[in-house]
C-alpha positions in Angstrom: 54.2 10.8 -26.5 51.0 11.6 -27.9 50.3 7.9 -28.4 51.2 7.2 -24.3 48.8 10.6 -23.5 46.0 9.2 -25.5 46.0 5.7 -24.0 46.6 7.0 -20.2 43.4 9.4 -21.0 41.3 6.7 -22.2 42.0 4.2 -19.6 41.6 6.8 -16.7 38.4 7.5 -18.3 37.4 4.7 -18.9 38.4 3.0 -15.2 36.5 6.5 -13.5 33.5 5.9 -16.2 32.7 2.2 -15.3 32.2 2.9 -11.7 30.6 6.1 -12.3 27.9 3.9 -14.7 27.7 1.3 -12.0 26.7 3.9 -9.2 24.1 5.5 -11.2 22.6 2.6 -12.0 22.3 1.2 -8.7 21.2 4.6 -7.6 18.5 5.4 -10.2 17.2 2.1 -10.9 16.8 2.9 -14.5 19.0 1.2 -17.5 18.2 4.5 -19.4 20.5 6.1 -16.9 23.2 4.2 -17.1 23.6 4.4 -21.0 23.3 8.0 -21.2 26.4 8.1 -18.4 28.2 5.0 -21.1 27.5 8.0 -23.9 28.8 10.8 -22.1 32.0 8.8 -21.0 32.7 7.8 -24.8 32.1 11.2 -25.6 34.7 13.0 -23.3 36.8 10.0 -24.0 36.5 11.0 -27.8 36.9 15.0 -27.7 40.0 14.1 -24.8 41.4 12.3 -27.5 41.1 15.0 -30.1 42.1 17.2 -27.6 45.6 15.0 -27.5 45.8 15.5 -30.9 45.6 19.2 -31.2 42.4 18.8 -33.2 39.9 20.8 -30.4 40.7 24.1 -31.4 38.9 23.9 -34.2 35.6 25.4 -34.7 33.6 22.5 -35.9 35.2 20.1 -33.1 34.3 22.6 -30.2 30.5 23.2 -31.5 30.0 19.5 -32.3 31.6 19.3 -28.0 29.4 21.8 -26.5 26.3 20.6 -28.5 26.5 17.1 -27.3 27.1 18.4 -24.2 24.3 20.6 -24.3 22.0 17.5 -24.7 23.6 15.7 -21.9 22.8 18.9 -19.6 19.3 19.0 -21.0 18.6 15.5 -20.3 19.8 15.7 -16.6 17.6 18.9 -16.0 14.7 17.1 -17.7 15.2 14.1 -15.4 16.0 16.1 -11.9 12.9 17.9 -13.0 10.5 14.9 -13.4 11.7 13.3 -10.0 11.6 16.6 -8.3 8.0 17.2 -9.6 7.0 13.5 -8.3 8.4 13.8 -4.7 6.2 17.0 -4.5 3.6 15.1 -5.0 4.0 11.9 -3.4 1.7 11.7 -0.3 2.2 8.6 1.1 5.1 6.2 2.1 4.5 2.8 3.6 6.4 4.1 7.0 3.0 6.0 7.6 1.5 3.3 9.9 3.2 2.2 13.1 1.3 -0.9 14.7 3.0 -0.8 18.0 1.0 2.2 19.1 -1.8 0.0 18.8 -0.5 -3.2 20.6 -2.2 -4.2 24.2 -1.5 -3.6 27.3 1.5 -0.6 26.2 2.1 2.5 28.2 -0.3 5.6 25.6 -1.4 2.9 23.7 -4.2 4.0 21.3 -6.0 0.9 21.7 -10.0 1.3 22.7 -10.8 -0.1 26.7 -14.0 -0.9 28.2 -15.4 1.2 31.1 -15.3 -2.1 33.5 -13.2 -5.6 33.6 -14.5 -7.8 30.5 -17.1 -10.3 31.7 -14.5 -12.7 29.8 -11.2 -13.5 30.7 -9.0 -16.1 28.5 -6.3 -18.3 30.1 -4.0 -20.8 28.3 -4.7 -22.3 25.8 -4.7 -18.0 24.2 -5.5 -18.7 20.5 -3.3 -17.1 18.7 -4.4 -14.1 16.5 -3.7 -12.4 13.2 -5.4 -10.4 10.7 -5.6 -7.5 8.4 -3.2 -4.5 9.7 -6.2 -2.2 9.3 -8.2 -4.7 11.5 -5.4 -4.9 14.4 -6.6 -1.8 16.7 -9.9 -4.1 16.5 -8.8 -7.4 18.0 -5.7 -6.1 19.6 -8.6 -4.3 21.8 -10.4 -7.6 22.1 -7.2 -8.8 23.5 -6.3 -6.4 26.0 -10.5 -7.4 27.2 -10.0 -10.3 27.7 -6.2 -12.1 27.6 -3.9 -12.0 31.1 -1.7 -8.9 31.1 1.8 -9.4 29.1 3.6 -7.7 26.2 2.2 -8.4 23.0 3.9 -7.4 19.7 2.0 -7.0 16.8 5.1 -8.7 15.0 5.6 -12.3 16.3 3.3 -13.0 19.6 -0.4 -14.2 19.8 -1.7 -10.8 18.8 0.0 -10.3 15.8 -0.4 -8.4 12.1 0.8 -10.3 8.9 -2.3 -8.6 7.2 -4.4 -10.4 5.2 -2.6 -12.6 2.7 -0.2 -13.8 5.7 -3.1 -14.2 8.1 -4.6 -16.7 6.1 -1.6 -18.6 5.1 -1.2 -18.5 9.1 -4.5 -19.8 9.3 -4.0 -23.0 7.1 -0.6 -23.9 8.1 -2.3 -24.4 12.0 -0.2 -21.3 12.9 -2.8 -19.2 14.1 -6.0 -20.3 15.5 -8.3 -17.0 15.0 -7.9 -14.7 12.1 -9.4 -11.0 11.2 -10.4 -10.1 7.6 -12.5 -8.7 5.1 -14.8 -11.6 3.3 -12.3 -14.4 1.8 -11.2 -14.7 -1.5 -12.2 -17.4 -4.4 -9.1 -18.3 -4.2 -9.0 -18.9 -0.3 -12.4 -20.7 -0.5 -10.3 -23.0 -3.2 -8.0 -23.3 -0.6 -9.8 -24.3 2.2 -12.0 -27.3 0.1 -8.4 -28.3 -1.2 -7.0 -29.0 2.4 -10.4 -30.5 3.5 -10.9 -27.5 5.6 -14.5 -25.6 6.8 -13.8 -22.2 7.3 -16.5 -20.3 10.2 -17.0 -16.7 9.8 -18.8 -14.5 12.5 -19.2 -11.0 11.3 -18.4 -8.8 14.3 -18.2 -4.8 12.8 -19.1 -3.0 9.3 -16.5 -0.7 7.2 -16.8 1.3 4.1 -14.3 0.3 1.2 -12.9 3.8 0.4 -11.5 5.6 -3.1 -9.1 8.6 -2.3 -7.8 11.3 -4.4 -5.4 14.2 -3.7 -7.5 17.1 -1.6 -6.3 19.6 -4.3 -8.2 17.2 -6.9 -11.6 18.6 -8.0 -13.7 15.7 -8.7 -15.1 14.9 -5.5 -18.3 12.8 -6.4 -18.4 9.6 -9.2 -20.6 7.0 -9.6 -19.9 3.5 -9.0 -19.9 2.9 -12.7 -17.4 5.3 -12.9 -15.0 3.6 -10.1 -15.5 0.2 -12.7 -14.7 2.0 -15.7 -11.6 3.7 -14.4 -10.3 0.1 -13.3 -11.6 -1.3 -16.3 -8.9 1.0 -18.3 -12.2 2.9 -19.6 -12.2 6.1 -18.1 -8.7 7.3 -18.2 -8.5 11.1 -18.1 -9.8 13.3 -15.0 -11.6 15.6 -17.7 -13.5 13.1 -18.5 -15.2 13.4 -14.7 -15.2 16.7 -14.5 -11.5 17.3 -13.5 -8.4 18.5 -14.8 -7.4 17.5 -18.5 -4.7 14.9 -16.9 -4.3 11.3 -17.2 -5.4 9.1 -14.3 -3.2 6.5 -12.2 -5.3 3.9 -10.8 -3.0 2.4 -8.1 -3.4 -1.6 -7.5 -2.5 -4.1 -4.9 -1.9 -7.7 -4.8 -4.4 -10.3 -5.5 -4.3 -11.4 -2.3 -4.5 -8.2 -0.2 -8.1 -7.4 1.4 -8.7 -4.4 -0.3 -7.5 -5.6 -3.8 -10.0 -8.4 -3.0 -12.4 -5.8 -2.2 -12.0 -4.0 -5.4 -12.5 -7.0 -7.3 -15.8 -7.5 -5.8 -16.6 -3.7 -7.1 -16.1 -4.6 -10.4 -19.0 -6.6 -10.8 -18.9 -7.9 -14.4 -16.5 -5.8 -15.7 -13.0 -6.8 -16.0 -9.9 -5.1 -14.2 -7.3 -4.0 -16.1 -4.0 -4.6 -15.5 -2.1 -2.3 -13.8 1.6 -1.5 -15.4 4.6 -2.1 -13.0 4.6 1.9 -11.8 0.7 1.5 -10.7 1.2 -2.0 -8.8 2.0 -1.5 -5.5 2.3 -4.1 -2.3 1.6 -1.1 0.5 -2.7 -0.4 0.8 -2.3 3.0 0.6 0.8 3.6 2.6 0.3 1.0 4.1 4.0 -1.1 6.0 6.5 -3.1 4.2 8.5 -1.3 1.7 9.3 2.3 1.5 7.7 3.3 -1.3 5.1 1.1 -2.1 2.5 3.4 -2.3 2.6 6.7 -4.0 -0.8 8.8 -4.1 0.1 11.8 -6.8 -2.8 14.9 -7.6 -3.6 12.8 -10.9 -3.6 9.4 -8.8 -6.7 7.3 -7.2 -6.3 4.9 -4.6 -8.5 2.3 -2.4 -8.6 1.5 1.1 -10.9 1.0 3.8 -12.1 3.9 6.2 -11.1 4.1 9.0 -7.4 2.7 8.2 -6.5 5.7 5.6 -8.9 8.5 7.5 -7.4 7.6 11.2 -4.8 5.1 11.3 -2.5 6.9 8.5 -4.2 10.3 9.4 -2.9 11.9 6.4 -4.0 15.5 5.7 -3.3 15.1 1.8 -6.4 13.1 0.5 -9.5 13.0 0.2 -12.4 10.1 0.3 -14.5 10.6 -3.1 -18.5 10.3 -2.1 -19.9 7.3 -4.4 -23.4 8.2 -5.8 -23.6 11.4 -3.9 -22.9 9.8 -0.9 -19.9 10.3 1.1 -18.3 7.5 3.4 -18.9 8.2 7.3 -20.0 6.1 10.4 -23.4 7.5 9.9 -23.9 6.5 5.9 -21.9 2.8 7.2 -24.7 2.2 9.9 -27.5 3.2 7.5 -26.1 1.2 4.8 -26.4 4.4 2.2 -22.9 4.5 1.5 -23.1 2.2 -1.6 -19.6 -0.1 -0.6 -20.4 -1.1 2.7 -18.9 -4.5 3.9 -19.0 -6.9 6.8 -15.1 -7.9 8.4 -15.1 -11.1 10.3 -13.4 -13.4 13.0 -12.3 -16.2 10.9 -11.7 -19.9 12.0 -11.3 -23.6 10.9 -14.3 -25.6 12.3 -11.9 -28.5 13.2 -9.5 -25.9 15.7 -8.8 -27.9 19.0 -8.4 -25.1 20.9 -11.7 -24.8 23.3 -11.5 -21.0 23.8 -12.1 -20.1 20.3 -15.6 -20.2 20.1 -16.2 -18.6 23.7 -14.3 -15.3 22.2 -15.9 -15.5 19.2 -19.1 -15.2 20.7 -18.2 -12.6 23.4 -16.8 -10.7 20.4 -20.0 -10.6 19.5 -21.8 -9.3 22.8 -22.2 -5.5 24.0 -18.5 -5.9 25.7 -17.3 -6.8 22.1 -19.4 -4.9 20.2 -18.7 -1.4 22.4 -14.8 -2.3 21.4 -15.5 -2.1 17.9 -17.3 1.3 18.1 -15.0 3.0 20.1 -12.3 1.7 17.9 -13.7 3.6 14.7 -15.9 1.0 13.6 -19.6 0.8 12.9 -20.4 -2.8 14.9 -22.2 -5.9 13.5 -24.4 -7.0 15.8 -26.2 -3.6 17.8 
């Protein structure tokens, strides 16, 4: 009987184990997990066993039972602990920014108007546009100027966002005709002699290229040879800035996202490190896409561009850091103190067929475009 009782034990434990591993795996994400659960089910599979056997109730059998135990509890509580602490933290989920509040011609929408009709108005052939999501207000306001009265998603019609990376793949491929972005890559210039292409920027507004911190962090102020040696893996505790004797996480983005472009820039001659998994995220500071792409904790720093993490995410848990004493504002942009200043542009392929192009482009570029770009947020180009 005991023989029957110790195989009907072990093979309920064993069948109510394997899907218990299984769900905490998927759940967690983490193979740790699942092997502590595979050790805890071989242990209560062992000390059942025993238990068959009549050998539990003694001393040693029961101590060595609660003392593994023990370690099993400890571990959970450490864990639930850590994730605990890290949600408390966390700032920032891609869900942050909604683009349809922004799109033209919508009932509230938050996009910026001119006092009087444009002088412009667009009919078909529309060029079809796409940019940066932090550069969408922007030309979904040029838009609304200038292009007949219909919906307009910011997901598939001519005003749309794929930001950056996807705007210029959109760009190449002849899907869109006009595109909105900070200064292209090496890698895009590479492109674009590759396919025989000439690419034609017009500058049309400037932004300031942001670093943010948690509000409750106290360094407020570092150098721009700071901001390299943090991304060069150089300066890696806060202490060593002034702050709190904790370890920094310098959050990344793609290579081919704007403001990891922009950072590269920043670096200058130094090299940038390479961010580990946990640091490498595909959201600009919560930023669309994923759900958790970007996570902005007290010991974290992060880069965007102004007016996309100060107004567009409107989150009340950073802070911008002032670069050589200088903080960034409209008024440090337009006097070109703020030391990361940077043009954005329309961007277009000099062989486009489409004759309107060029006639936006250039009203863009007058008082009617330029007033759009102020009243968006932006400090304008051309004044």
């Amino acid at each position: 009987m005991r023989v029957l009782a110790s195989l009907v034990v072990t093979f309920m434990m064993l069948f109510m184990g394997f899907y218990g591993i299984i769900i905490i795996a998927l759940s967690a994400g983490k193979e740790s997990y699942a092997l502590v659960a595979a050790g805890l089910v071989l242990t209560l599979i062992v000390f059942a066993n025993l238990g068959v056997w009549g050998q539990f109730s003694k001393k040693g059998v029961r101590f060595a039972f609660l003392g593994i135990i023990s370690c099993f509890v400890l571990f959970v509580a450490i864990e639930g602990g850590k994730a605990w602490h890290l949600r408390s933290l966390q700032i920032m989920s891609t869900q942050d920014v909604d683009l349809t509040v922004y799109e033209p011609f919508k009932n509230d929408s938050l996009v910026a108007v001119l006092d009087s009709q444009a002088s412009l108005k667009l009919e078909s052939p529309l060029p079809q546009l796409d940019g940066s999501t932090a550069l969408y207000p922007i030309y979904s306001a040029f838009a609304q100027a200038v292009y007949p009265k219909q919906t307009y998603d910011s997901i598939k019609s001519e005003v749309r966002s794929t930001q950056t990376s996807g705007a210029w793949v959109s760009l190449f491929k002849g899907e869109a005709d006009l595109i909105f972005a900070p200064d292209p890559s090496s890698k895009m210039e590479d492109q674009a002699k590759m396919l025989d292409k000439e690419i034609k920027l017009t500058p049309i507004g400037k932004e300031a290229f942001v670093f943010f911190v948690h509000k409750d962090n106290t360094v407020s102020d570092v150098t721009l040879e700071q901001v390299q040696q943090i991304y060069a893996g150089e300066i890696t505790n806060w202490k060593e800035l002034g702050g709190k004797d904790e370890p920094i996480l310098a959050f990344q983005r793609p290579e081919d996202s704007g403001s990891q472009q922009m950072l590269n820039k920043v670096m200058g001659t130094k090299r940038l490190m390479e961010a580990p998994k946990e640091q490498f995220v595909s959201g600009m500071g919560g930023i669309i896409e994923e759900t958790l792409d970007y996570e902005n904790r007290k010991n974290a720093i992060g880069f965007s561009f102004r007016f996309f993490s100060e107004t567009m995410v409107q989150n009340n848990k950073i802070k911008h850091l002032s670069i050589n004493g200088v903080a960034p504002s409209i008024e440090t942009i337009q006097q070109d103190s703020y030391p990361l200043v940077s043009p954005f542009y329309a961007i277009y392929l000099a062989d486009t067929e489409n004759p309107n192009i060029e006639l936006f482009v250039e009203w863009m570029k007058s008082e009617e475009g330029q007033t759009l770009v102020k009243r968006t947020g932006y400090v304008p180009f051309h004044e």
